[in-house]
N, C-alpha and C positions, 0 to 999 in steps of 0.2 A: 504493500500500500504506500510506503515512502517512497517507494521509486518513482510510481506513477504520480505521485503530488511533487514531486522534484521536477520532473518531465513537464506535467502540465503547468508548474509556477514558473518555468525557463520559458516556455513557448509563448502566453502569456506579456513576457517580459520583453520579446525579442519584438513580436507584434504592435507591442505598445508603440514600440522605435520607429518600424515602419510605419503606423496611422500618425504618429505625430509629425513627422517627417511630411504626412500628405496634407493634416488639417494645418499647418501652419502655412504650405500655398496657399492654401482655398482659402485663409482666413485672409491674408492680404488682397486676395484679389476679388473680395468680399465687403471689405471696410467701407465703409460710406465718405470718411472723410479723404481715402486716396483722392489723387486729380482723376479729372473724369479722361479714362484712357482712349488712344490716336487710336486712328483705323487699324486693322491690322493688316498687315503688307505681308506679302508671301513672304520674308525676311522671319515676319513674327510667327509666323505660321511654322517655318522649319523649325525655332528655336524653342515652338511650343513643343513638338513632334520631339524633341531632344530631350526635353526634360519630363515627357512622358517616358521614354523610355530611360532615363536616368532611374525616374520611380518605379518603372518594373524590376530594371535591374536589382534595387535595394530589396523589393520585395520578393525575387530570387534569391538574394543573396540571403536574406531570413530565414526563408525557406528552405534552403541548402544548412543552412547555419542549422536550423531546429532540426533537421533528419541527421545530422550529423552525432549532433549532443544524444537525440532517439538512440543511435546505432550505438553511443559509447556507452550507454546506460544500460539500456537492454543486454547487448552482446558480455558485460561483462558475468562472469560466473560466481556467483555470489551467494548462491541460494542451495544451503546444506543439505543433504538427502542420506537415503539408505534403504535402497531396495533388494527385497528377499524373493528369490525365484531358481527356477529350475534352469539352468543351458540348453537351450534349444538350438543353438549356430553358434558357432563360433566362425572368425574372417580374420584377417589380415589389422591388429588393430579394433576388434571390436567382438564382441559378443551378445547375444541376445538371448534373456531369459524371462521365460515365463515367470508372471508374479502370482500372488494368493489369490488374486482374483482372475486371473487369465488372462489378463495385460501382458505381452508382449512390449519387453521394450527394451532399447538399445543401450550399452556399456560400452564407453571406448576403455581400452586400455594402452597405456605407451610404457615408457622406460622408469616414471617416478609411481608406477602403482606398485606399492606391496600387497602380494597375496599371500594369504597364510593358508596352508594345509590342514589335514585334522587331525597334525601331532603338533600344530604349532611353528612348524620351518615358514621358513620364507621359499616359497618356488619362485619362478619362472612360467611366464604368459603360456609356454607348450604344455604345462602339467596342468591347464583346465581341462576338461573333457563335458562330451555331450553327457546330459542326462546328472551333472553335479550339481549340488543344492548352495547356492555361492547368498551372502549378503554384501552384496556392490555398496561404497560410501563415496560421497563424493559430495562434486557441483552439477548443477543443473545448467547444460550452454543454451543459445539461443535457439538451436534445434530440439530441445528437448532432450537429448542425449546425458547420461550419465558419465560426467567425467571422472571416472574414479581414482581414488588415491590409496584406497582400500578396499578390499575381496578378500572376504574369509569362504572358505569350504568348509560346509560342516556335513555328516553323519546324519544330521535329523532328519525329519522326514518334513515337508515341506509345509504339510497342514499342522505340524508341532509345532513349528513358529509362530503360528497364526499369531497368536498372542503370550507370545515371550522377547520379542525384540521392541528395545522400548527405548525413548530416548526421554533421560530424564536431567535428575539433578543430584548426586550427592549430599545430602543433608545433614547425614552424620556416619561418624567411625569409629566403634566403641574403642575404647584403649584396653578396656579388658577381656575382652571379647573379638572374636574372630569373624563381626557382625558390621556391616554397613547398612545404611538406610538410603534409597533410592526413590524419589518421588516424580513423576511424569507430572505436565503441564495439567492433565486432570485431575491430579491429586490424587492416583493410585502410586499403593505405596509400598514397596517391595524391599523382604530382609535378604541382604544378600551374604554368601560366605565368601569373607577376603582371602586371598592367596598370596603366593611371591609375584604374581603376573601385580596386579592390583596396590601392591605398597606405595606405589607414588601417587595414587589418585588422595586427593585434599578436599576438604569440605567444602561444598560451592561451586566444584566443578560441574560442567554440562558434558552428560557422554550419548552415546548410540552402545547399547549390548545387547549382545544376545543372553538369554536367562535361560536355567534350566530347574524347573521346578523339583525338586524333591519331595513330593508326594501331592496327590492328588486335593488333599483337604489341609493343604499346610503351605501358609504363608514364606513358606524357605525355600531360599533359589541358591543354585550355583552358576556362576557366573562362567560361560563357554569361550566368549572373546567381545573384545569392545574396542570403541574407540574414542579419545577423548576429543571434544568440540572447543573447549574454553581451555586454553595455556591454561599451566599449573600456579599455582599460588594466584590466582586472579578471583578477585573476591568477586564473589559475585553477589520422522511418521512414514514412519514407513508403510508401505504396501504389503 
């Protein structure tokens, strides 16, 4: 919603330049007290013809100006994500998996994505394969394309995730206890078991994890892989 109030208060702003630019002709050659103006000579006539198009030009050049700042706004990649789905294709640079609800949709991958396996290595783009249950993290670009930075492979089955990838907030970290508190923008609120993966995560942090519940009627989860969204010591939806 800020973008688009950025967008529209630049465009706005640019426009203003151009109608002022127009109403302060019109106003002069409007005034009652000007001298009452000579004929006009084909002379005045070309020089009108000039300055009409001087005013196109400006209001091109707005124009040109406002799709520009559009293109810088829009195109940039800014908007966090973390989609869970199946591999359905893999290409040259991209991948495409099926999500929870049967959306298809595109993953680029390049040379700064880590992928994690399901003992936790770091692979290489070759070791995805058709039919792998991956949670892609990333940006969202101007095509809708998933820029990721992050791809875990996990084991689960893909309707298991349905709801255990959650993107929350760290709240708190018992000291004495092997217990963290995690709460999503809905205010679901999940106990989770810390590990050695987990010791540098701090109160306040915003992450994306995957969870794994420890029983059916019990609020405890163990934690499968995450990743953190907010730098460390910074006070502070997937498909």
């Amino acid at each position: 919603m800020k973008k688009f109030i950025k967008i529209f208060t630049y465009i706005l702003f640019l426009v203003s330049l151009s109608s002022l630019n127009h109403q302060s002709v019109k106003a002069v050659m409007l005034d009652p007290s000007s001298p009452t103006p000579a004929p006009i000579t084909e002379e005045d006539k070309i020089i009108e013809d000039d300055n009409d198009k001087d005013i196109d030009s400006i209001r091109q050049a707005v124009k040109d100006k406002v799709k520009e700042k559009i293109d810088q706004i829009i195109s940039k990649p800014d908007q966090k994500l973390g989609w869970v789905g199946q591999i359905v294709q893999i290409e040259s640079g991209k991948i495409s998996i099926d999500c929870l609800y049967k959306q298809t949709r595109n993953v680029l991958v390049d040379e700064d994505t880590v992928i994690i396996n399901t003992k936790r290595q770091t692979v290489e783009a070759d070791q995805l394969k058709i039919d792998q249950i991956v949670l892609a993290m990333g940006y969202i670009d101007i095509e809708s394309n998933l820029l990721a930075k992050r791809i875990l492979i996990t084991n689960e089955p893909l309707e298991n995730l349905k709801n255990t990838i959650v993107l929350a907030t760290v709240t708190d970290i018992s000291q004495t206890t092997t217990v963290m508190t995690l709460v999503t923008k809905d205010r679901q609120v999940f106990q989770v078991k810390t590990d050695s993966t987990t010791k540098d995560l701090v109160k306040n942090q915003k992450i994306i994890a995957i969870l794994k519940s420890e029983g059916q009627d019990s609020n405890n989860w163990q934690i499968v892989d995450f990743k953190v969204l907010t730098p460390l010591a910074t006070p502070t939806q997937t498909e």
